[in-house]
C-alpha positions in Angstrom: 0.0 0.0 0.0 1.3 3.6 -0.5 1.5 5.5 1.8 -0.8 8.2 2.0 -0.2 12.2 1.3 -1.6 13.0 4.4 -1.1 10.7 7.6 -3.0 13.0 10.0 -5.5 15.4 10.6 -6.3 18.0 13.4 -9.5 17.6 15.4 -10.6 21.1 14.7 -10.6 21.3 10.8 -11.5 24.7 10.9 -9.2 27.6 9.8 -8.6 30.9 11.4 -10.7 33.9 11.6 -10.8 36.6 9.4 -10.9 40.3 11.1 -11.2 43.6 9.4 -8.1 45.9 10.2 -10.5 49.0 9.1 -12.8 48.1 11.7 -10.3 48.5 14.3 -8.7 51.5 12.7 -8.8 55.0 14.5 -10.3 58.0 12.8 -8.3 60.5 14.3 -5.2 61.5 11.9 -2.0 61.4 12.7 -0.3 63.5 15.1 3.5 65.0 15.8 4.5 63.0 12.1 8.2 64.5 11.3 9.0 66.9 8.1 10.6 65.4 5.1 14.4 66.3 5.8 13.8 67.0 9.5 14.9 64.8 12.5 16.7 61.4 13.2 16.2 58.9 10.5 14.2 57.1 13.2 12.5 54.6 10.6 15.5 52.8 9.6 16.1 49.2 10.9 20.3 47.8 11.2 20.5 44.5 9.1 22.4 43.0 11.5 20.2 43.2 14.3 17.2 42.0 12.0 19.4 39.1 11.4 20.1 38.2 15.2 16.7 38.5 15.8 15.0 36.0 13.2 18.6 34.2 13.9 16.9 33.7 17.5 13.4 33.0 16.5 14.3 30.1 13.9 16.8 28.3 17.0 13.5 28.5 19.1 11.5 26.8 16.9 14.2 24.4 16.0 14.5 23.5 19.4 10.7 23.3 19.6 10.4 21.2 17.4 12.3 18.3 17.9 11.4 18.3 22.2 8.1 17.8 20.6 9.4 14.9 18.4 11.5 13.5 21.2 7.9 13.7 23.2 5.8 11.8 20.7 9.2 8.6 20.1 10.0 7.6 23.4 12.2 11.0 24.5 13.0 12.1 27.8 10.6 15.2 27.5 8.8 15.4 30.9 5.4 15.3 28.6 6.0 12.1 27.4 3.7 9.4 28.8 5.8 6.0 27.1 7.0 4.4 30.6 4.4 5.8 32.8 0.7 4.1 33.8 -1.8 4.7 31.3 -4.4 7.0 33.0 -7.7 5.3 34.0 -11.3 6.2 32.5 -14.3 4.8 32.3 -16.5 5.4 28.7 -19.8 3.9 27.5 -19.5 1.4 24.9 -21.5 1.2 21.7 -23.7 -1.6 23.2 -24.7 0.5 26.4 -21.9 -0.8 28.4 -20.0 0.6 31.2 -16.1 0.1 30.0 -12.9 1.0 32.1 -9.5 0.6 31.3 -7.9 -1.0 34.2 -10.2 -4.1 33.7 -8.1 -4.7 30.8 -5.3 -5.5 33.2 -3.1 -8.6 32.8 -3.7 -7.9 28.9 -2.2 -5.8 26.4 -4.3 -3.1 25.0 -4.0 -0.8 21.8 -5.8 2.2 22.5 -6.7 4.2 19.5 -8.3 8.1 19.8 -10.2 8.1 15.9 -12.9 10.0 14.5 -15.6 9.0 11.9 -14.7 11.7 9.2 -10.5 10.9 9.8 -9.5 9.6 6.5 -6.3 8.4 7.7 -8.2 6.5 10.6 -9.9 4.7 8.0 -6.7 3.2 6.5 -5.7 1.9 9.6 -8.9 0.5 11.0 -8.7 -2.9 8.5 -5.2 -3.3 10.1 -6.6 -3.1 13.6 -9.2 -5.8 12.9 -6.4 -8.4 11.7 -4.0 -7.5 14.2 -7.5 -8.5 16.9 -7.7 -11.5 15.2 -4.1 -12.1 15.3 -2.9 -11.2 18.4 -6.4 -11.5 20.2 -5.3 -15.6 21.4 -1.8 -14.2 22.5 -3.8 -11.2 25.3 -3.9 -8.3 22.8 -7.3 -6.0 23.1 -7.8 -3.6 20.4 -9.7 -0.2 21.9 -11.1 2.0 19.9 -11.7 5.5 21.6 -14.4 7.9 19.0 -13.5 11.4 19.3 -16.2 13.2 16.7 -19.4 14.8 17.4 -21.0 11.9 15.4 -24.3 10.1 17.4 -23.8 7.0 18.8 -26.0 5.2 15.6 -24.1 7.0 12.8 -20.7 5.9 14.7 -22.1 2.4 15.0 -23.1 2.1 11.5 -19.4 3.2 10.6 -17.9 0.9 11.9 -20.1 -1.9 11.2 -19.7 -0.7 7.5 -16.3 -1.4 8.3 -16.3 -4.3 9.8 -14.9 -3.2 13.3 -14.6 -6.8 15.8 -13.1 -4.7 18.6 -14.5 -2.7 21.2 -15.3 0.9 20.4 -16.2 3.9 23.3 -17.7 7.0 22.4 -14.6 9.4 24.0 -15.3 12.3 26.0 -12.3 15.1 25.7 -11.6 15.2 29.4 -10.6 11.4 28.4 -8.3 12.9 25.7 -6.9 15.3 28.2 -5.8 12.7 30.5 -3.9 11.6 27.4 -2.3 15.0 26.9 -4.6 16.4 24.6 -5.3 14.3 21.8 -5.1 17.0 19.1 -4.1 14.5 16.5 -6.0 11.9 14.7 -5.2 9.1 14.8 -3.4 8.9 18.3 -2.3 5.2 19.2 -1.4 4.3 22.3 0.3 0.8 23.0 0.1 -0.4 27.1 1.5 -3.5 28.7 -0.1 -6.2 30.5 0.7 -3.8 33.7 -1.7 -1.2 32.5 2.1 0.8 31.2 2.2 2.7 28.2 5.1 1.4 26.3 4.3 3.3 23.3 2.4 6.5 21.5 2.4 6.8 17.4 1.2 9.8 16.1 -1.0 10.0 12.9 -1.4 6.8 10.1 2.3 4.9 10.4 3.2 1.6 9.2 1.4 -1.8 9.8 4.4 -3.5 10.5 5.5 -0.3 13.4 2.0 -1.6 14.9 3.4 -4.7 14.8 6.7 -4.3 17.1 5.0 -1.8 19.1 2.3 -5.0 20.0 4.3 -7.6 20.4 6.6 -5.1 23.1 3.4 -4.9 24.9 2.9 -8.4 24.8 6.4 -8.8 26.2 7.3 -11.0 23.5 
């Protein structure tokens, strides 16, 4: 399979605003402007210091950037959940049912934050339901966490449409806060038969990443 242009999407798909500047304009003219010829040259800028400044502003983002890479493979960033207990919740199934986390214990769990209208979600969703029947014998639970403002029957008829053999929630975003903020879709998380979280993929990766990052929380 290629792999796809785009291997994630924000939850809010929505652009920014647009604002009038004349809106906000003042209709009082200037005051106190200088003559032509009068004065410091006070509107010049050095080149130098222009350069030093956007010489500063690119290093921050630089460094930005990769602590928030380092957060998302398994970095020391103090953000970074991999080696920590997965937090606890509690979310009502598609069938009416009452699910929470920890009673997953002593298996391993894939825990996947999705939304209906998530193209790459879609891609990956066939993988998940092999992978359930694959490593399903071995203690592998496939959890899939809906984070859309779809209704419970238009969420169920998704994934039914899909074929979907593992459990489903309908996710509530203090649930994706407990997560730290699940901005992304998709979000995987992998957890261990202790209920630890031994890895977090952001956006569509590879079936056979899935693959490693399952059998390491299978202990195999």
């Amino acid at each position: 399979m290629d792999k796809p242009e785009v291997n994630a999407v924000t939850k809010d798909p929505a652009g920014p605003q647009a604002f009038s500047r004349g809106e906000e304009q003042s209709a009082k003219p200037p005051q106190d402007l200088p003559r032509h010829g009068s004065g410091p040259a006070t509107g010049r800028r050095n080149p130098a210091a222009l350069f030093f400044v956007a010489a500063i502003v690119a290093a921050m983002l630089f460094v930005g950037f990769h602590a928030a890479r380092r957060a998302g493979t398994g970095g020391t960033d103090a953000l970074n959940p991999v080696g920590k207990p997965a937090p606890d919740f509690t979310l009502e199934s598609l069938d009416g049912k009452n699910v929470t986390l920890s009673a997953y214990h002593g298996r391993a769990v894939l825990l996947n934050f999705w939304a209906t209208w998530c193209g790459p979600c879609k891609i990956e969703m066939p993988w998940f339901v092999e992978l359930q029947k694959e490593y399903g014998p071995q203690g592998l639970e496939v959890v899939g966490v809906a984070m859309d403002d779809a209704s419970k029957d238009e969420i169920q008829k998704f994934t039914h449409e899909m074929g979907v053999n593992y459990t489903i929630l309908l996710g509530k975003e203090a649930v994706g806060q407990q997560y730290g903020g699940v901005d992304v879709l998709p979000t995987t998380f992998f957890i261990d038969r202790n209920g630890k979280i031994t890895s977090r993929e952001f956006g569509l990766q590879s079936r056979s990443l899935f693959v490693d990052n399952i059998k390491e929380a299978l202990g195999r």
